[in-house]
N, C-alpha and C positions, 0 to 999 in steps of 0.2 A: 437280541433276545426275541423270539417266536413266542404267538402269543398263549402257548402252551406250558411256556415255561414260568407266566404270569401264576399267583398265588390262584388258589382254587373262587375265592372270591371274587377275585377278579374278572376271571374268566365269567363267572357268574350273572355278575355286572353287567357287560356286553352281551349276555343273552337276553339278562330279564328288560335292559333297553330295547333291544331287535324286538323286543315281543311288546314291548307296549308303544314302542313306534308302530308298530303291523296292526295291531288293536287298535288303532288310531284315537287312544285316553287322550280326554280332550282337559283343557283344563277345571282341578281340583276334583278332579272325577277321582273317586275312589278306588284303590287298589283291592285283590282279592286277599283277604288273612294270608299270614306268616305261612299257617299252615295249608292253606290253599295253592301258595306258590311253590313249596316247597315239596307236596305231592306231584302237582304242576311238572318241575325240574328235577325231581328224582333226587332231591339232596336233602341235610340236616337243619333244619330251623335255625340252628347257629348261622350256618352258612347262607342263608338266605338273610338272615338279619346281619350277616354286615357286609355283603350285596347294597340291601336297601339301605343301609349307612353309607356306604360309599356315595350311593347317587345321590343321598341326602345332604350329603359334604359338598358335592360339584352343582348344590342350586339345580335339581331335576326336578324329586317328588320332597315332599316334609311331610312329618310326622304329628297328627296331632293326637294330645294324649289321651288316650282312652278312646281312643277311636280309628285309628287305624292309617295306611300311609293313602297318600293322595298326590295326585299330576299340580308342580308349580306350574301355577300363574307366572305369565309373561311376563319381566320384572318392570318396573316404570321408571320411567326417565326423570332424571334430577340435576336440573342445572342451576348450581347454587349461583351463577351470577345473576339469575333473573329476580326481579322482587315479584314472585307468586307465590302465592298461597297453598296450601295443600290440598283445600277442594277444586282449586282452578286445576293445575295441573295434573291434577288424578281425572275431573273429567273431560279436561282439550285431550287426555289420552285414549278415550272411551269407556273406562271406568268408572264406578259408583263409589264415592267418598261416604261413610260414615265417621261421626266422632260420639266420643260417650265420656263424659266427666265423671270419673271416680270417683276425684274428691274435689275438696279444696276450701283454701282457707286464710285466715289471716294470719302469721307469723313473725319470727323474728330474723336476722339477719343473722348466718351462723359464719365462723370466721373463713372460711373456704369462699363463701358466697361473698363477702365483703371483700375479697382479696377481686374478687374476679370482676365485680361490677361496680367498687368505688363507692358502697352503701358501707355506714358505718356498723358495726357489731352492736347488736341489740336492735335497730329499726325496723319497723314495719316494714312486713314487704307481702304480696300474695304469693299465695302456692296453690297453682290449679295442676292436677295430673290427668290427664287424659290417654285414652285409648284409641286409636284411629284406625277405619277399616279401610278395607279396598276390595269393593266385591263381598261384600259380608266377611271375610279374611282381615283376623285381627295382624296387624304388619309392623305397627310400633305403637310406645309409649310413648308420652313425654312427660316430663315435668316443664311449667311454664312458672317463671318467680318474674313478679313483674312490680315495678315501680309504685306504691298509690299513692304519690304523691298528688298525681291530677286525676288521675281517677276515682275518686271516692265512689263507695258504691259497686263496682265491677261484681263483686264476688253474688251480688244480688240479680244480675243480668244472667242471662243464660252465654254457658262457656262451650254449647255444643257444636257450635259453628266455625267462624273465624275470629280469632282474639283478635286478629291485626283490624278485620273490618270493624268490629265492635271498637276497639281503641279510637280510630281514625273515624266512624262518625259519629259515637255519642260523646268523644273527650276530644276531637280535634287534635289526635298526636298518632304520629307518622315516625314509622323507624328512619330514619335520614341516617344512620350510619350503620354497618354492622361488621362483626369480626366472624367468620366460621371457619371451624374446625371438623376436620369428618376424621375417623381412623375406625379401624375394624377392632372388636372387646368380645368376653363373654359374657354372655347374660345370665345374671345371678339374684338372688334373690328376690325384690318390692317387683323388677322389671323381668324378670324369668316367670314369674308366678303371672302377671298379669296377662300375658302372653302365652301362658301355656306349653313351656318348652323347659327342659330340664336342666337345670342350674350348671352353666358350663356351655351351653349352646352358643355356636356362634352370631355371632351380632352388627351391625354396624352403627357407630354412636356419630349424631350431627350435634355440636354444638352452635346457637349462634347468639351473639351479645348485641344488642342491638341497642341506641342509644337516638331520642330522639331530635326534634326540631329545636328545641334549646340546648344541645349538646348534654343532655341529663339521662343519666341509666332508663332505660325503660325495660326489655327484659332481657330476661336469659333465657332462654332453648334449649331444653338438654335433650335431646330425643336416640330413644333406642330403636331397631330398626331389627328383623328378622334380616339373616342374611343373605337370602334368597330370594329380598322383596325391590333393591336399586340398583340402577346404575344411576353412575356419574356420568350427564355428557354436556360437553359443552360446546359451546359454537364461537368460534373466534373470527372476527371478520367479518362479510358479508358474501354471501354465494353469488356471481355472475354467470 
């Protein structure tokens, strides 16, 4: 098949990349309006917005709402074998880590959560939800449900930083085990809205359970992830 014989979008795609490769948009630089490209390439706003859908499906530019498309950010690397954090690894990358606590709170154990981390149905447990950036670029959520059994207090401490560093030097408790889970989801609702992407956007979700120096629950990790913001890499062995 010639690539003429590709949908009129497509063909589209491969121009409006050739031209913002040539533009040399550097990244989260702003794109010009629907209707500015569209004049631009001599086509229908239809046609130009599912162009910019396409490129927005293969991780190129994203969309924020109400504001227009814009050049992705280089994605960061994620090697779930390492025990780092999220501000270490966002800045040994050269990036600027932000986080911002939405909410949070003290709760109770609902039976989903009790299946998964061995707390019984009804106990106390926290609930911190955070937003993390990268580059001022909001990139995911999470939900943190974490143990207080030896933490009393936590929710009183500031949650803007590192929970694991906070855990580890005001309570003396270290994740010593952990299970994760990664798979690709859409983003819907509490986690679509927080993020700014329309409910059905694609996502990728890290779960991690992590259990401490007594072998006792410490937290769960639910984190949602835009799907243009990781990769997975990992290094097996030693390089020579």
């Amino acid at each position: 098949m010639s690539r003429f014989d590709y949908p009129v979008y497509l063909q589209l795609r491969d121009q409006l990349w050739s031209w913002i490769e040539a533009e040399k948009l550097s990244s989260q630089q702003r794109l010009p309006s629907e209707r500015e490209l569209s004049e631009r390439f001599h086509t229908t706003r239809v046609t130009i917005r599912q162009a910019l859908s396409q490129l927005e499906a293969e991780g190129l530019i994203f969309r924020s709402n109400r504001r227009g498309w814009y050049i992705t950010p280089e994605r960061l690397r994620y090697d779930p074998s390492r025990d780092v954090g999220f501000n270490r690894y966002v800045t040994e990358q050269g990036f600027k880590p932000r986080t911002e606590t939405l909410f949070k709170q003290l709760t109770e154990v609902s039976p989903w959560l009790s299946e998964a981390c061995g707390l019984e149905v009804g106990a106390p447990v926290y609930h911190i939800f955070r937003r993390r950036y990268v580059d001022e670029r909001g990139l995911l959520v999470e939900h943190n449900y974490i143990n207080p059994a030896h933490c009393s207090g936590l929710l009183g401490e500031s949650t803007d930083l590192s929970i694991w560093q906070l855990l580890r030097d005001k309570y003396d408790l270290r994740p010593e085990h952990r299970d994760i889970e990664i798979y690709p989801l859409a983003l819907k609702g509490l986690e679509a809205d927080s993020l700014s992407v329309n409910p059905g956007a694609a996502g990728l979700y890290i779960q991690r359970l992590s259990f401490d120096q007594r072998g006792e629950f410490l937290e769960l990790d639910r984190e949602y992830w835009l799907h243009d913001a990781l990769k997975i890499s990992v290094r097996i062995g030693d390089r020579h």
